[in-house]
C-alpha positions as CSV (number, residue, x, y, z in Angstrom):
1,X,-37.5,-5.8,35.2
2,X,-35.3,-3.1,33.7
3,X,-32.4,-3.9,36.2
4,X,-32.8,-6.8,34.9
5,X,-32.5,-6.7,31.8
6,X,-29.2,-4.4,32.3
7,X,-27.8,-7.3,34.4
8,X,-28.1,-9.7,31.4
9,X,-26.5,-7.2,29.3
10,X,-23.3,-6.5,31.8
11,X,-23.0,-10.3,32.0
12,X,-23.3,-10.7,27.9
13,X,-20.8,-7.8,27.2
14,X,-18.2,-9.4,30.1
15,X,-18.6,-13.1,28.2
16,X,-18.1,-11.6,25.2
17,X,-15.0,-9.6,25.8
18,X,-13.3,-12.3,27.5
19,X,-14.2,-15.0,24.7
20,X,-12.2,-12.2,22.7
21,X,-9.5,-11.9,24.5
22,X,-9.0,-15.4,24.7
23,X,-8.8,-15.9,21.4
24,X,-5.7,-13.9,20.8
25,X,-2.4,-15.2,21.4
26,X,0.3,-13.1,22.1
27,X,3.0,-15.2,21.0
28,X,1.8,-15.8,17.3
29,X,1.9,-18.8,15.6
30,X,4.8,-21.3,16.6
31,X,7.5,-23.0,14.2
32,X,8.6,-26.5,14.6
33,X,11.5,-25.5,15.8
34,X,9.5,-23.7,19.0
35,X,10.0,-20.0,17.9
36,X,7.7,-17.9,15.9
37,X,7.1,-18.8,12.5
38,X,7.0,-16.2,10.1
39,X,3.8,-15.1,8.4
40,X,3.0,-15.9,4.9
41,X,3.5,-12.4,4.0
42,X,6.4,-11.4,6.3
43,X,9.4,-12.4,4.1
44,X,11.2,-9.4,2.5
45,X,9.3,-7.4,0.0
46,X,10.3,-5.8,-3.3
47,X,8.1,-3.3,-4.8
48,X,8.8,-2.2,-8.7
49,X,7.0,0.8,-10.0
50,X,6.8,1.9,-13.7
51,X,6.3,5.2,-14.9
52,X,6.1,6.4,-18.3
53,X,4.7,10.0,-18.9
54,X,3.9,12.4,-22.4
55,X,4.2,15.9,-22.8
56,X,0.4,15.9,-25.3
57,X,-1.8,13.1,-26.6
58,X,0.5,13.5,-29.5
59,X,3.5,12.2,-28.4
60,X,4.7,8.8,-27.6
61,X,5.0,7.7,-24.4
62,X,9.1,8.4,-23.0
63,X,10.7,5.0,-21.6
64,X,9.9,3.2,-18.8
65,X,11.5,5.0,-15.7
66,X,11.5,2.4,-13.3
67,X,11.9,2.3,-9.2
68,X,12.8,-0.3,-6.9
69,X,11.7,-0.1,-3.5
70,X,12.9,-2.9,-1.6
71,X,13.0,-1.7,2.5
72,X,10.6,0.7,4.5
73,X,12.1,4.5,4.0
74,X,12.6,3.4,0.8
75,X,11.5,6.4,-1.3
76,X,11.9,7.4,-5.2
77,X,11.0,9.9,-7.4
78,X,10.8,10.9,-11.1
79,X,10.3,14.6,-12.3
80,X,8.7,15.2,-15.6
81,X,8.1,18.8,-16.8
82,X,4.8,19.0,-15.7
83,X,4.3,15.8,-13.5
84,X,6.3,14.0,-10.8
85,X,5.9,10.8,-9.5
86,X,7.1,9.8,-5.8
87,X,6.7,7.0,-3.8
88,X,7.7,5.7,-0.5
89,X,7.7,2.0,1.3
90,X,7.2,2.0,4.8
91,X,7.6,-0.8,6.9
92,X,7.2,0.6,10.8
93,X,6.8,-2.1,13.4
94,X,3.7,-0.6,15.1
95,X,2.1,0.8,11.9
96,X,2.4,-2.2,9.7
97,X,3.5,-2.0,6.1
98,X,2.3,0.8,3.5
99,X,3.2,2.0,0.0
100,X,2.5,5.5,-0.7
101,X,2.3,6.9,-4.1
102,X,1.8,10.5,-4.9
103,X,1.7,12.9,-8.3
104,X,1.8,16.2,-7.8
105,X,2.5,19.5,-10.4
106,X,5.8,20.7,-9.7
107,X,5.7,24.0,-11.0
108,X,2.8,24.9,-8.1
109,X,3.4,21.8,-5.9
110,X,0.0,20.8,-6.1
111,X,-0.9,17.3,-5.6
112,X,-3.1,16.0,-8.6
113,X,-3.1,12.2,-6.8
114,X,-2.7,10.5,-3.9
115,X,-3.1,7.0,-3.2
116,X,-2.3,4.5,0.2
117,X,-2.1,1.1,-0.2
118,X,-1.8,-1.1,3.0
119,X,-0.1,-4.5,3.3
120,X,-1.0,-7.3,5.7
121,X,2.2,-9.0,7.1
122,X,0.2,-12.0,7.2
123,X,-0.7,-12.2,3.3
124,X,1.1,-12.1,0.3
125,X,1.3,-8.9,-1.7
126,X,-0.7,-9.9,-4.8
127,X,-0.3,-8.6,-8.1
128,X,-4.1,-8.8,-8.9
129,X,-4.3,-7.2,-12.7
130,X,-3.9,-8.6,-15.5
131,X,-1.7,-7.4,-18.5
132,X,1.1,-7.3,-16.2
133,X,-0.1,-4.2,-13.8
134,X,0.8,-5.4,-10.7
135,X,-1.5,-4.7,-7.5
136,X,-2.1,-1.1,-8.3
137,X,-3.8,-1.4,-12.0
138,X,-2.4,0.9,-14.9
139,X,-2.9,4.6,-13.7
140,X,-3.6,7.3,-15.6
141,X,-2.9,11.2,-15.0
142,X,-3.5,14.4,-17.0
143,X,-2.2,17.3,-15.8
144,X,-5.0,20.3,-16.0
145,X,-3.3,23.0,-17.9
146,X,-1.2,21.5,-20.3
147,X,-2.9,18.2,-20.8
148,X,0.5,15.9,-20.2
149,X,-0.1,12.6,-19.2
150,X,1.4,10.1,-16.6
151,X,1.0,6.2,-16.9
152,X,2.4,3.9,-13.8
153,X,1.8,0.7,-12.4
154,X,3.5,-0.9,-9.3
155,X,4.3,-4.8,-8.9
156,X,5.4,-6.8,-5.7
157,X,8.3,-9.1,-6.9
């Protein structure tokens, strides 16, 4: 009985994985022209970021200091005197698409945030916040000692 019953199971798990791999195509969608059509998210992407940053809860907020990333290696940063703000597109073949943001303390190099945000090639980027703050919401940062304070959001144009 227990051979049995290990038999079924074998003959399950060998349906199963070849339903799966049938259902996969390696070419990808096709185009009326006969080639691959490009995926709903695959077009060129532009990423804007805006930082704006104060030294206490006293000030005003500085200008916007915006970055445009708009290709994978794309990378940008903007120092403050006790935050900076860097972040980098990448867009690796294997790997897929990613947007990487850090803040960090540079007097100590510490890194006070870190986020990864990874983007489908088959769906639009979508700016899902409202008021304007793209797809990563309004962020806030304080820095520990000397209570500064970083604002950013990033938008997919």
């Amino acid at each position: 009985m227990m051979r049995f019953k290990r038999l079924c199971l074998r003959l399950l798990l060998l349906v199963v994985l070849g339903l799966t791999v049938g259902c996969f195509s390696p070419a990808g969608p096709v185009g009326e022209g006969g080639g691959p059509e490009a995926a709903p998210g695959s077009a060129e992407l532009t990423i804007e970021c805006h930082v704006f940053y104060r030294a206490s809860p006293s000030e005003s907020l500085s200008e916007d200091s915006p970055l445009t990333f708009t290709s994978g290696g794309d990378q940008g940063r903007v120092l403050f005197d006790d935050l900076a703000f860097q972040a980098t597109y990448n867009d690796d073949e294997f790997e897929g698409r990613s947007f990487l943001i850090s803040v960090e303390d540079p007097g100590s190099g510490d890194q006070v945030v870190r986020q990864l945000y990874q983007i489908d090639r088959g769906e639009k980027l979508e700016n899902q916040f409202v008021g304007g703050h793209g797809f990563t919401g309004l962020a806030y940062v304080y820095h520990r000692a000397s209570g500064a304070e970083m604002q950013y959001f990033c938008q997919a144009r």
